[in-house]
N, C-alpha and C positions, 0 to 999 in steps of 0.2 A: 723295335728298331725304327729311328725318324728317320724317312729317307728325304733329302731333298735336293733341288735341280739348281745346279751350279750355271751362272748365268742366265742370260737375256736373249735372245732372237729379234728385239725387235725395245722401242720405245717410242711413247706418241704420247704428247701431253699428261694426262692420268692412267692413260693404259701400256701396260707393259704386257707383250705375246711371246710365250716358249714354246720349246718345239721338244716332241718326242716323252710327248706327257701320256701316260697312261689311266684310264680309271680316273679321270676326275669329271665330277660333275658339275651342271651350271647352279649358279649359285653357292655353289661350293665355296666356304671361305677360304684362304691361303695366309701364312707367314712369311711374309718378307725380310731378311734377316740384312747387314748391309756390312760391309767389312768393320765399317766402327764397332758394330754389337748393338746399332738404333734398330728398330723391331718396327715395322709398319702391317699393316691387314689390308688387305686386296678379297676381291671376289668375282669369281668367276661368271662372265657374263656372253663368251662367246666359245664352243668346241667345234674345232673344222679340223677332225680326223685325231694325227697327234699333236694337232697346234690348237692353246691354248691360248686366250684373251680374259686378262683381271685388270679389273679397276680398283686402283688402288685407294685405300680411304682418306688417308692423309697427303694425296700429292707424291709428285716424280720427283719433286725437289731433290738433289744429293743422290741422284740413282743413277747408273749408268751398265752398259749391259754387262760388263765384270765384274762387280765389285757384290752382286745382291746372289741370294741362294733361299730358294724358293719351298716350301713346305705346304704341301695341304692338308687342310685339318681334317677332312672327310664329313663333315656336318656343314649346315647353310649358318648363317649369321643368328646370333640369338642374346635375347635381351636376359639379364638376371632381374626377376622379380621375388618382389617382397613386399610386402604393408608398412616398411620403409623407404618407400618410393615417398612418400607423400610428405610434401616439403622439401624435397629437395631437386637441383635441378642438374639436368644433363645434357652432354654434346647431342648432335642427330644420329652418334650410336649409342648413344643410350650409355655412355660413361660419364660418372661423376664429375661435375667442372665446379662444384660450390665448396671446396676443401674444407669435407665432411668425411672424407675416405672413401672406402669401397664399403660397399651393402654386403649383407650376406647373405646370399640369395635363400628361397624356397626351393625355386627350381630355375631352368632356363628355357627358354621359349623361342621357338622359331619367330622369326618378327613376320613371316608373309604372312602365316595365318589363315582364313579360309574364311569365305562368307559364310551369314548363316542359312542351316539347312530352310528352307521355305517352308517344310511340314512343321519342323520343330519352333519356327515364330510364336510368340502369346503377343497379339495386336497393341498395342499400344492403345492406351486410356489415362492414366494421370499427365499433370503438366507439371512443366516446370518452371517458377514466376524468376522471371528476370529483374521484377522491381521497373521496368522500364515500360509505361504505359501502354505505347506504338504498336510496341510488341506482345506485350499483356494482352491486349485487350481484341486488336486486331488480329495477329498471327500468331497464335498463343502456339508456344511450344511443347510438343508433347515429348514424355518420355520412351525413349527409344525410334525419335524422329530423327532422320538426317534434313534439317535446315540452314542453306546456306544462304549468304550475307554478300550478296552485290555490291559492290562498290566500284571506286576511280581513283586513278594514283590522287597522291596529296589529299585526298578524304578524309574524313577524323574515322576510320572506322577500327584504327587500334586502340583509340579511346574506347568505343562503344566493346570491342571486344575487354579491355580490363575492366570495363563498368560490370560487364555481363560475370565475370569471376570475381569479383569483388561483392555483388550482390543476390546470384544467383541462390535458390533454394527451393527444395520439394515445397509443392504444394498438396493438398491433398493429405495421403498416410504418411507417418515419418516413415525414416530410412538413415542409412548412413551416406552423406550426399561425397560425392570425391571428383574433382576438375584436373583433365587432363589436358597442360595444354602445350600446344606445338606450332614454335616461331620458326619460318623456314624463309632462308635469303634475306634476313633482316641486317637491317645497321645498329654496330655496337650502339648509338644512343638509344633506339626501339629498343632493343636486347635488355638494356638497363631502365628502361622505362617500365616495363611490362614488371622485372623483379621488384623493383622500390615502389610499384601502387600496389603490389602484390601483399608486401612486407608492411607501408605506410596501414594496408587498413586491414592487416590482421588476420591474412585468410590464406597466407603461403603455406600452413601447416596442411590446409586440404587440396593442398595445388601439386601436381607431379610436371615438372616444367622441362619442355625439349627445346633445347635453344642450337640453332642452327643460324651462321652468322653468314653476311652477303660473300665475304670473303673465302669460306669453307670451301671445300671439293662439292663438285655437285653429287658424287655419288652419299657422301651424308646426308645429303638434300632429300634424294628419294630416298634413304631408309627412316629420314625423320618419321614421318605420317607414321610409318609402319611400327615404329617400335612406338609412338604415342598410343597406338588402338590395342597393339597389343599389351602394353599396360593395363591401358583400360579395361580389353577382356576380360584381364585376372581380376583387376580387382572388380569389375563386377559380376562374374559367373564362378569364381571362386572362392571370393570372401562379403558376396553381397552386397556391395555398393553400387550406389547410383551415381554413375558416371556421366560428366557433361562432359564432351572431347573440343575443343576450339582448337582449330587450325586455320592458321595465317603464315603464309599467304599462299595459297594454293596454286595460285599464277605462277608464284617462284618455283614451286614444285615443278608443274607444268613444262616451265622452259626449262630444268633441268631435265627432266625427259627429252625434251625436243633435242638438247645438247647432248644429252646422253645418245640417243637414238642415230644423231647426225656422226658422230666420232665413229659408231659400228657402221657406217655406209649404209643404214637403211634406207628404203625408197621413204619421201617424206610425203605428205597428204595434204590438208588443208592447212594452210599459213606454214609451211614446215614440221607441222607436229607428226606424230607417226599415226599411220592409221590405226594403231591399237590403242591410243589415245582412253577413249569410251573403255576398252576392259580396261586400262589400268587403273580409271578413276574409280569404275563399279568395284573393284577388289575391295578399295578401300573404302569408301560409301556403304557397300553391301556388311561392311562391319559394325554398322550400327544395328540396334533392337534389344528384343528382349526373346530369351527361350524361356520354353514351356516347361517348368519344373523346376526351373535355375530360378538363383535370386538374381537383384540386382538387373542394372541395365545400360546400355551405351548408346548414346545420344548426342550424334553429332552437328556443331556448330563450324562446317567451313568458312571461311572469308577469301576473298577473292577480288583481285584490283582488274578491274573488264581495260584490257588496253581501247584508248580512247572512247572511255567509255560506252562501247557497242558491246551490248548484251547480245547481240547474234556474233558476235564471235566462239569460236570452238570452245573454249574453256568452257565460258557461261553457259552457252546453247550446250553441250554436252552434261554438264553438272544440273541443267533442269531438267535434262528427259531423267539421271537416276536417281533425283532427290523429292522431298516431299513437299514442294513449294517452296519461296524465297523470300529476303526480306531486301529489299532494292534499296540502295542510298541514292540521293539526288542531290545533282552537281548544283542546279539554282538554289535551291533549300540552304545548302552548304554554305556557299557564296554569300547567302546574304545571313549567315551569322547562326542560320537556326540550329542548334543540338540537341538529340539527334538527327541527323539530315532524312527520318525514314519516308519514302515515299508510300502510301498510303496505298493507292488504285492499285500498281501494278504489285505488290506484293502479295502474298495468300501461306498461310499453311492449309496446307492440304487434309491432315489429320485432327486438325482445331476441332471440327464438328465433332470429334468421339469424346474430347475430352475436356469437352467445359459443357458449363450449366446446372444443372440439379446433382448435387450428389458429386461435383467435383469444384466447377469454383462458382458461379453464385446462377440459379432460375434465369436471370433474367442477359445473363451473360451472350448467349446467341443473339436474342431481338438485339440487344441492343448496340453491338456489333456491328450485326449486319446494318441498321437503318444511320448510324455514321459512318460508315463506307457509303451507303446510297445519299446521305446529303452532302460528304462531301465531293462526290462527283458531281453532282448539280452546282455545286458552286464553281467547278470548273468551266461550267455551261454558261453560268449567270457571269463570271470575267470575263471570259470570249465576248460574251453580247454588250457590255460593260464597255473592251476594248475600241468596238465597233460603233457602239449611238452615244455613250457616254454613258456615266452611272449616273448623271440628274434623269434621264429618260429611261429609267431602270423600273419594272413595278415594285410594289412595298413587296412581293413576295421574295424579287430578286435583289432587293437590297439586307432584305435579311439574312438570304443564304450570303452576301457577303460578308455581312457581319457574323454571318456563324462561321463561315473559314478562315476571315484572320484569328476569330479565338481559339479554334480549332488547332493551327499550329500554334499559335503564342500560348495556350498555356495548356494543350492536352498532347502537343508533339513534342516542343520545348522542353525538357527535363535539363535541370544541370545534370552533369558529369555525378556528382556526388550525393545527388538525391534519389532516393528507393521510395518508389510507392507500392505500398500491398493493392494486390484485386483489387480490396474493397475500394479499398482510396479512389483508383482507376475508375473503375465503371462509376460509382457515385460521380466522379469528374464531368464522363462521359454525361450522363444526366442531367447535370448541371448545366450544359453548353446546350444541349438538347434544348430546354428554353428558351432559346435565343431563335427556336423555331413555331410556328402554331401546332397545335395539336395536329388539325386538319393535316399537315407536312407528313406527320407520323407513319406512314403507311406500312411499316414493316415490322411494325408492333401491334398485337393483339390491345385492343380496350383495356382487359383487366391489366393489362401490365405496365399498362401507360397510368393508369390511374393509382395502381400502387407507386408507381416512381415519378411519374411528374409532377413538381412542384413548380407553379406558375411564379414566374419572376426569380428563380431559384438562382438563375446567371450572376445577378446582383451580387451576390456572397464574395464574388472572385474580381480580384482587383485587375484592373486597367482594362473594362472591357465600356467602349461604349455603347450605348443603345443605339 
């Protein structure tokens, strides 16, 4: 027997409250039926006794407290999963929007999901090459890392994130590689940007795509993420793929929380957000890794616009304490033309040390790493001093680090949009620029290994660099 509850008690923008509801729980989804016979899904988000609070998915539009008759369905929200997820793309519930039909499913899956157990983690050791230098080489990504992507409104970083699906691939063992990825509060043109470089360079067939547009309900907004990782789960703990999760734009996430949060009257905390802020991000953060005995693995790439570009704002400052380092963009960098804008110094992956060097991407990967992050901070030292007595009264040693940090970004930061370098390519770059220093400079390189990779005057090879 379908029992359901004739009328409304109450209506407030997205939320609609009844009264003299029994037995339903939160999260609980609901059928909103409307006297036309249009059908909408709500979810239960607040119970105080026999009064009931759903947020409805599609909006109040056409609702009024007569005309709708209300159904729950006794289970919470759940994604249909299949290994035809891939290539095709869906709303932020996870419904087909690329008129391809409905899937048919394997099974269906709650979208909260559950972090993973801590005992059951197997650490992370392989990477995975993004083809993009900055990042290659400096804050190498490992698989089963959560690293997210700094950025400021108007920033190219949804470039950098389609470059990153566009080129991304295991390094290391094969596998079967598969990109999940999830646009939340985007503008129709973004939304269509991300599909057509998707499509243009061939790689939509291994892309499971959540598109979530600025105009949507916000409560799509926060189930986007959630049905994005739970896809991801499946496919990689139960058909063995290696998962790279991108999500953009986490900020939009974020304030739909804050809006969500503000519409139930709860007490609000730092800038308006709720204090539970920090678990809701860890829910979804904490769904990256790899288990111990499972194939496959989930490795998230969030992206993130820092309002007025202050990285101590909650978002950022909260998304560093649960993730595993960062990759920072930078607003000057940007500005003055350079892509990608990555900023060098304050960036790090955290997990890089496990998984580069001998036996993953090349011996000398570490040194040399580390000892271009140490020169190019000296060159930050040698402009300051530069700005203050002038660069004629510069010594030869700190006109070199000049000249090694403009080549530095112009041709080992500077990537176009459409160029992929392997490792090798990378580090040998890296090498090459190295030159442009005296050995004596070297310090964070062992003898043998400067003398197997240093070739004297090697800079030369590469155009537009002067001495």
């Amino acid at each position: 027997m379908r029992l359901e509850h004739i009328g409304l008690s109450e209506l407030s923008g997205s939320l609609i409250a009844l009264e003299g509801v029994e037995g339903a729980a939160y999260d609980e989804t609901a059928e909103i039926t409307l006297s036309n016979g249009q059908r909408r899904l709500g979810r239960v988000i607040l119970i105080e006794g026999d009064r009931v609070v759903l947020q409805v998915f599609e909006g109040t539009q056409g609702i009024s407290l007569q005309n709708a008759r209300t159904h729950f369905t006794g289970e919470p929200v759940r994604l249909s999963l299949s290994t035809e997820m891939l290539g095709r793309v869906f709303d932020g519930t996870g419904r087909p929007i690329d008129g391809l039909g409905e899937l048919c499913p394997e099974e269906r899956r709650n979208v909260d999901g559950s972090a993973i157990d801590p005992v059951s983690r197997h650490y992370p050791r392989d990477y995975i090459e993004t083809g993009i230098s900055a990042i290659d080489c400096s804050m190498t990504l490992i698989r089963g890392q959560k690293l997210p992507i700094f950025s400021g409104s108007g920033m190219k970083h949804n470039e950098l994130a389609a470059q990153i699906v566009r080129q991304a691939k295991l390094g290391g063992s094969e596998g079967n590689f598969a990109i999940v990825f999830a646009a939340m509060g985007v503008k129709n043109d973004t939304a269509d940007f991300f599909r057509r470089s998707f499509e243009e360079a061939g790689v939509l067939q291994r892309v499971v795509m959540f598109r979530n547009l600025a105009s949507d309900p916000i409560i799509e907004r926060i189930l986007t993420p959630r049905c994005a990782l739970t896809a991801a789960e499946y496919l990689a703990f139960d058909k063995g793929y290696h998962v790279l999760v991108i999500l953009t734009d986490m900020t939009s996430y974020c304030e739909a929380v804050r809006e969500f949060s503000s519409s139930k009257g709860e007490i609000p905390s730092r800038k308006g957000f709720p204090a539970y802020l920090y678990s809701d991000l860890a829910s979804l953060y904490e769904r990256a890794g790899m288990i111990r005995g499972r194939p496959g693995s989930v490795t998230q790439v969030p992206i993130l616009t820092m309002p007025n570009d202050d990285i101590t704002h909650p978002i950022p400052d909260l998304t560093g304490y649960i993730t595993e380092g960062q990759i920072v963009l930078d607003r000057d960098m940007d500005q003055k033309g350079l892509y990608p804008p990555i900023a060098i110094l304050p960036s790090l992956s955290r997990l890089m040390k496990d998984g580069i060097g001998e036996g993953f991407t090349r011996a000398d990967h570490p040194a040399l790493s580390n000892q271009l992050f140490a020169s190019y901070s000296k060159v930050q030292d040698a402009r300051s001093l530069a700005s203050v007595i002038g660069e004629d009264e510069l010594s030869d040693t700190d006109r070199q680090y000049l000249a090694f940090g403009k080549a530095f970004e112009q041709q080992f930061i500077r990537q176009d949009a459409f160029q992929r370098r392997s490792m090798d390519e990378t580090l040998d770059l890296g090498w090459k620029l190295l030159t442009l220093l005296p050995k004596s400079e070297l310090d964070r390189i062992d003898d043998a290994v400067i003398d197997a990779h240093y070739v004297e005057g090697a800079w030369k090879s590469l155009p537009g660099i002067a001495p």
